[in-house]
C-alpha positions in Angstrom: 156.5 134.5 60.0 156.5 133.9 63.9 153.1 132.8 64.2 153.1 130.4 61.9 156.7 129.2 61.8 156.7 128.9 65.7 152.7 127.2 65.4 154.5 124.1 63.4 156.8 123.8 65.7 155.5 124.4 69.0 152.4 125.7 69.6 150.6 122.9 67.2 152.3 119.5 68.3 149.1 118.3 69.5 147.4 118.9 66.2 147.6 115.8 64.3 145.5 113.9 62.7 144.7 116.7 60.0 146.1 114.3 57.3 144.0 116.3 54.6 144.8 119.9 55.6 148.3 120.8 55.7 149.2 124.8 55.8 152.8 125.3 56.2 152.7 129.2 54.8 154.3 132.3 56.3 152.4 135.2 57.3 155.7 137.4 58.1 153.9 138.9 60.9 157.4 140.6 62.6 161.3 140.1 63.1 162.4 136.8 65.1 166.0 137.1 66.0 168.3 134.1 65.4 167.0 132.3 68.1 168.5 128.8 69.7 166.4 126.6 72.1 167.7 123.0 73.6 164.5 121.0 75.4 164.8 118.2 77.4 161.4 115.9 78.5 160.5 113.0 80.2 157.3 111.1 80.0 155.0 107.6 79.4 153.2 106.7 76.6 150.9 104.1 76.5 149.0 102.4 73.3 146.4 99.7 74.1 145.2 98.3 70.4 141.9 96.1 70.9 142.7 93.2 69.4 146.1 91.5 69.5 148.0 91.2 66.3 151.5 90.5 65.4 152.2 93.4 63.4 150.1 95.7 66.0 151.5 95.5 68.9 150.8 97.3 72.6 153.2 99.2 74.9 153.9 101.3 77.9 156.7 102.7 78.8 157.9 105.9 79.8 160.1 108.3 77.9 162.9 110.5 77.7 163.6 113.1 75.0 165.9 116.0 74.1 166.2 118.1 70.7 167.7 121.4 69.6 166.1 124.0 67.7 167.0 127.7 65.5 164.7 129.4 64.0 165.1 133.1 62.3 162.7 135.3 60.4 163.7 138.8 58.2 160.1 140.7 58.0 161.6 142.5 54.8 158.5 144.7 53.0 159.8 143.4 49.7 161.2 140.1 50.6 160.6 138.2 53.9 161.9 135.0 54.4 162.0 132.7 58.0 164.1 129.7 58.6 163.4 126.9 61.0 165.6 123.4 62.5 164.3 121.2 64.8 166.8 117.9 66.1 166.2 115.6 68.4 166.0 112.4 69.6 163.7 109.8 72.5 164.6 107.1 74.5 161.8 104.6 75.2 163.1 102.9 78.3 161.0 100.1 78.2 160.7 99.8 74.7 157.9 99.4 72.1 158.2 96.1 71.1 158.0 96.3 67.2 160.2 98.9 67.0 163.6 99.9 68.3 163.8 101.8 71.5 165.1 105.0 70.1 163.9 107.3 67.5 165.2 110.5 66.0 163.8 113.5 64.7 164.8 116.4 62.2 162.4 119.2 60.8 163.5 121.9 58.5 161.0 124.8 57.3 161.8 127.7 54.6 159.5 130.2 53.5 160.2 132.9 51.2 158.4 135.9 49.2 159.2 138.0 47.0 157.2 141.0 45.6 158.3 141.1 42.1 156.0 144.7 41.6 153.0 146.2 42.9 151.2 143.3 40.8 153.3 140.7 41.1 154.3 138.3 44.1 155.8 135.2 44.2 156.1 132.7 47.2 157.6 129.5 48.1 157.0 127.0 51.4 159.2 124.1 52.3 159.2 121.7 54.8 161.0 118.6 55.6 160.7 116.4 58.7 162.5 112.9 59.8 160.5 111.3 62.6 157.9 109.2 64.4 155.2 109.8 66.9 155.1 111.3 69.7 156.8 114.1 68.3 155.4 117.0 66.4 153.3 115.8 63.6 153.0 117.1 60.4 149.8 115.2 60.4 150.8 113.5 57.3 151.4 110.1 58.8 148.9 107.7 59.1 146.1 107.4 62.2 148.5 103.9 63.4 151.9 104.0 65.1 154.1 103.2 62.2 157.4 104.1 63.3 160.0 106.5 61.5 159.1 108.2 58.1 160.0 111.0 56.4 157.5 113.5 55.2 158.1 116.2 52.5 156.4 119.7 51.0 156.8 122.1 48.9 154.1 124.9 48.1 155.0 127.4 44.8 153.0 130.4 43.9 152.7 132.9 41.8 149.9 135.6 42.2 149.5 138.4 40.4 146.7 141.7 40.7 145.4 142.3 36.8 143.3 145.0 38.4 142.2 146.5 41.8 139.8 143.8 42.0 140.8 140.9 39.9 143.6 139.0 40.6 145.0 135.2 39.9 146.8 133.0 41.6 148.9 129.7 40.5 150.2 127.4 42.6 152.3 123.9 42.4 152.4 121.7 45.5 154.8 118.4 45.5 154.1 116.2 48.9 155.7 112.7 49.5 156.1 110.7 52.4 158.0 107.4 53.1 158.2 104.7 55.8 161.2 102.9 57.7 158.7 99.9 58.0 158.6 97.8 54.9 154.9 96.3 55.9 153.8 99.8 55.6 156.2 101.4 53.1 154.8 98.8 50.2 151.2 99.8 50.9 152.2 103.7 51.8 155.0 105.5 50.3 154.0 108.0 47.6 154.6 111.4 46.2 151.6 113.5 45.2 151.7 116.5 42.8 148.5 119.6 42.6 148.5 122.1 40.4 146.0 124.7 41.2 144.9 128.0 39.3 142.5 130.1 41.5 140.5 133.4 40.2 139.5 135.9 42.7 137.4 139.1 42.9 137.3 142.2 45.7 134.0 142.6 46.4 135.2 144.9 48.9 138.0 145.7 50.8 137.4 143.2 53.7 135.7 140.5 51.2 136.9 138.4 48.2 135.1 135.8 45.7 137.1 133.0 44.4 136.7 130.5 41.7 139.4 127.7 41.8 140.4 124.9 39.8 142.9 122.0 40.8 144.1 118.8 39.8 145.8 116.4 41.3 147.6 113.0 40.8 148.9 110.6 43.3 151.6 108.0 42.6 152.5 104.9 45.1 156.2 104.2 44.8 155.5 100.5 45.8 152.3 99.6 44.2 150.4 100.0 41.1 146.6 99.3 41.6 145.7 102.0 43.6 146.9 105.5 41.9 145.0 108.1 41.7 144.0 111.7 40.3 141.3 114.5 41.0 140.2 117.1 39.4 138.0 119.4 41.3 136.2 122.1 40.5 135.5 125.2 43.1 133.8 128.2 44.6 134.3 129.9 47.9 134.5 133.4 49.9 137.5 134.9 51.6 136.8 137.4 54.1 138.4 139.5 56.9 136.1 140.3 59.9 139.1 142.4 61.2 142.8 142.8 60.8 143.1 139.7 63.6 140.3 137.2 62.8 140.0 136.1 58.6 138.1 133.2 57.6 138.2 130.9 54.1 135.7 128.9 52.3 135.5 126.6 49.7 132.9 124.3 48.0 132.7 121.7 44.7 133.1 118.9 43.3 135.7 116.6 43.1 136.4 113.5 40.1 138.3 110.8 41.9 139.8 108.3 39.4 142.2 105.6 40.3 143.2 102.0 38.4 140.4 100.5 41.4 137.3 103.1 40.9 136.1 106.1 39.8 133.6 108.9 41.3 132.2 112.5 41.4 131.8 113.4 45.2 131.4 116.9 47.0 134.7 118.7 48.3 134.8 121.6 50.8 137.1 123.0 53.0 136.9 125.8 55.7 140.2 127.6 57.5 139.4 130.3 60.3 142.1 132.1 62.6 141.6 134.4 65.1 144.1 136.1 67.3 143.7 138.4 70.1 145.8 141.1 70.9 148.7 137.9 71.0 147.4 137.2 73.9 144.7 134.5 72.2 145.1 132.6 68.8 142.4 130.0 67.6 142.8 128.4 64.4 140.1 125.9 62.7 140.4 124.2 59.7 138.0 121.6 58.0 138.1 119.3 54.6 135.7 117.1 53.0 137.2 114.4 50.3 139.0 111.7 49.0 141.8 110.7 51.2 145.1 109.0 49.7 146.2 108.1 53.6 146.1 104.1 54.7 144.5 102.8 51.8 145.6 99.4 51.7 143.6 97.0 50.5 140.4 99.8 49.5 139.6 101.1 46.7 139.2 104.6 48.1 138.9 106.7 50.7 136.3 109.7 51.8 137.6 111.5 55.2 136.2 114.5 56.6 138.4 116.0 58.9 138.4 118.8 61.5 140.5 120.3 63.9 140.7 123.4 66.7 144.1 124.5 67.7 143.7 127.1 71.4 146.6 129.3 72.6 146.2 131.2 75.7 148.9 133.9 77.6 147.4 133.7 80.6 150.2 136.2 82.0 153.2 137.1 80.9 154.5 133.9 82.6 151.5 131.4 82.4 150.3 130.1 78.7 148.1 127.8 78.0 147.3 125.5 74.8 144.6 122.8 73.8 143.8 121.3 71.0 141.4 118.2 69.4 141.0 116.9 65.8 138.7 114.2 63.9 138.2 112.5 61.6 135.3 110.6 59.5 136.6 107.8 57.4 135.1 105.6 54.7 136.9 103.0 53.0 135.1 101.3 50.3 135.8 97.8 48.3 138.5 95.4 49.5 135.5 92.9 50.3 133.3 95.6 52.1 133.1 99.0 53.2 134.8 100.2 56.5 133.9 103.1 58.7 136.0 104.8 61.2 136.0 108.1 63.6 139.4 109.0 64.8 139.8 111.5 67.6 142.5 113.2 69.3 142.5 115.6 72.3 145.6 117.3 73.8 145.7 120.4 76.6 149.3 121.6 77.6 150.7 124.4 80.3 153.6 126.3 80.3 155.6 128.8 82.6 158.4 131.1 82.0 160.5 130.7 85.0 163.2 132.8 84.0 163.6 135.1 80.8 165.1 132.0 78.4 164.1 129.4 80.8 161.0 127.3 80.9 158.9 124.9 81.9 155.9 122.8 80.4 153.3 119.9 81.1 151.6 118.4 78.1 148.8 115.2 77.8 147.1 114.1 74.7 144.5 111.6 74.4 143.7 109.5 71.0 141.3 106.6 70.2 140.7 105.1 66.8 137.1 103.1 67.0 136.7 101.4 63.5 134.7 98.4 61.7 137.7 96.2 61.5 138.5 95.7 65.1 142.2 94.9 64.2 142.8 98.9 63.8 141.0 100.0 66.7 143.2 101.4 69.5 143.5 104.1 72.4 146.4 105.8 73.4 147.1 108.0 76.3 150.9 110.2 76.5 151.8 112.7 79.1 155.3 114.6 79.3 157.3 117.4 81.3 159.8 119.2 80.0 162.0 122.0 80.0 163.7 124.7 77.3 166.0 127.4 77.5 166.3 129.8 74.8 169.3 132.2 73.5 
């Protein structure tokens, strides 16, 4: 669970924009102690929109922040289970205008297995977070700066081995988010639910086939015209080049239907990791589909998103991290269709001053060039900041 418990948390802050592709799993990899950490940082953040509008609003001003965090893993062979709390809080000094000057966050993660026999496993993912940009994102907020919400998501499966080589997998996801800011609340708050039932087959021991169907409906707590389901229909390959570097691969069809419109469109998704001795990890992930994100007005969405995640132990003192994500967006009806590209870079440094002591730099990028000018932005933050651990 360290990997990717710590990778929500930390090592992936810059990684947003990934509305579409949201892993919050456990891979149990070892034992993590019950660990405290208390950060403090300073910074600026600056977001220049294009065109001036009363509900989009610039700003500059710099920053300070401080949180607490706990996080504990158990790598039990039969059941593992990690815990995670993230609290904090950030000053704007100047201000942002629309918005009050301080925001607060709060992220809880719980993931649990439990093998129930040699064929059959159960699993369960949760997370929770309170909060607004420019802390760690879930990537389930939308590409604007919209303030506090609160994001929610729950992953259930059940898999089970009918053979050496045949196995299934079932799986119920629940996801929800909701905004501080009525504007957006009425045209964004929702609660999602997919049910998905996955057949796979061991070509070998390093290689898998899968066959995958999933449906999925999406419910807006303020609005009735635009709700939504999917039904999609998959293939894909699951493979292990080595114990450190697995890849995943799916391709289809998906049947969008909402009280606007209705379509058949092609759905993929790719997920690679790669990790190097712990020394190097590299994550990509990549989806192609209907998008239930910043509708408003549309009929539909169709993103395709992608995004490449770098961490680097330079030394045992010296790490390094980088990251960028985009996105393809088209937005049809609501008087004419809208195209966007949404990118986001990010690079940090860190150094371990003293055994629980240290220190890091972070700067991360993001411009949002669209058709309607009114969305289009750029937006530039940079931050110190220092934790100690116990």
């Amino acid at each position: 669970m360290a990997t990717a418990l710590i990778a929500v948390f930390t090592g992936q802050a810059f990684s947003q924009g990934l509305t579409a592709v949201r892993d919050f799993s456990a891979d149990f990899g070892e034992d993590v102690p019950l660990t405290w950490s208390f950060t403090t940082r300073g910074g600026y953040d600056s977001l220049q929109y294009k065109v001036q509008s009363p509900f989009l609003e610039n700003f500059e001003s710099y920053y300070v922040q401080g949180g607490l965090g706990l996080t504990y893993a158990d790598a039990d062979p039969t059941t593992p289970w990690s815990a995670a709390v993230d609290l904090g809080a950030i000053h704007y000094v100047d201000g942002t205008n629309r918005y009050d000057d301080n925001f607060y966050n709060a992220r809880v993660a719980f993931n649990i297995a439990h093998q129930m026999s040699e064929r059959l496993k159960i699993s369960n993912n949760f997370y929770l977070t309170y909060e607004a940009e420019p802390n760690v994102s879930t990537g389930a907020s939308t590409t604007l700066y919209n303030g506090q919400y609160l994001y929610g998501y729950n992953n259930f499966n059940v898999s089970y081995a009918w053979s050496q080589r045949f196995s299934t997998s079932t799986s119920l996801t629940v996801d929800g988010i909701t905004y501080e800011d009525e504007a957006v609340s009425g045209l964004e708050d929702r609660l999602s639910i997919l049910i998905a039932q996955q057949f796979s087959y061991a070509l070998t021991q390093r290689t898998s086939l899968a066959a995958e169907y999933r449906y999925r409906i999406t419910d807006y707590q303020e609005r009735d015209d635009v709700d939504s389901q999917s039904h999609f229909i998959l293939a894909g390959v699951d493979h292990a080049w080595s114990e450190r570097s697995t890849g995943s691969f799916r391709v289809g069809a998906e049947y969008f239907k909402s009280d606007r419109t209705e379509n058949t469109s092609p759905y993929g998704e790719v997920a690679f990791s790669y990790l190097v001795a712990r020394q190097t990890t590299a994550r990509w992930f990549g989806s192609v589909g209907y998008d239930s994100a910043e509708i408003g007005g549309y009929d539909s969405r169709y993103s395709i998103r992608t995004g490449l995640n770098v961490n680097h132990q330079v030394t045992k003192r010296v790490g390094l991290n980088g990251g960028v994500s985009y996105a393809y967006s088209n937005f049809e009806g609501g008087g004419g269709d809208v195209t966007e590209h949404s990118l986001l870079l990010s690079t940090g440094i860190s150094y371990q001053m003293l055994e629980n002591l240290s220190l890091d730099a972070r700067y991360s990028y993001s411009v949002l060039a669209s058709d309607d000018n009114l969305r289009e932005f750029d937006r530039n933050n940079v931050s110190v900041g220092i934790t100690a651990s116990f």
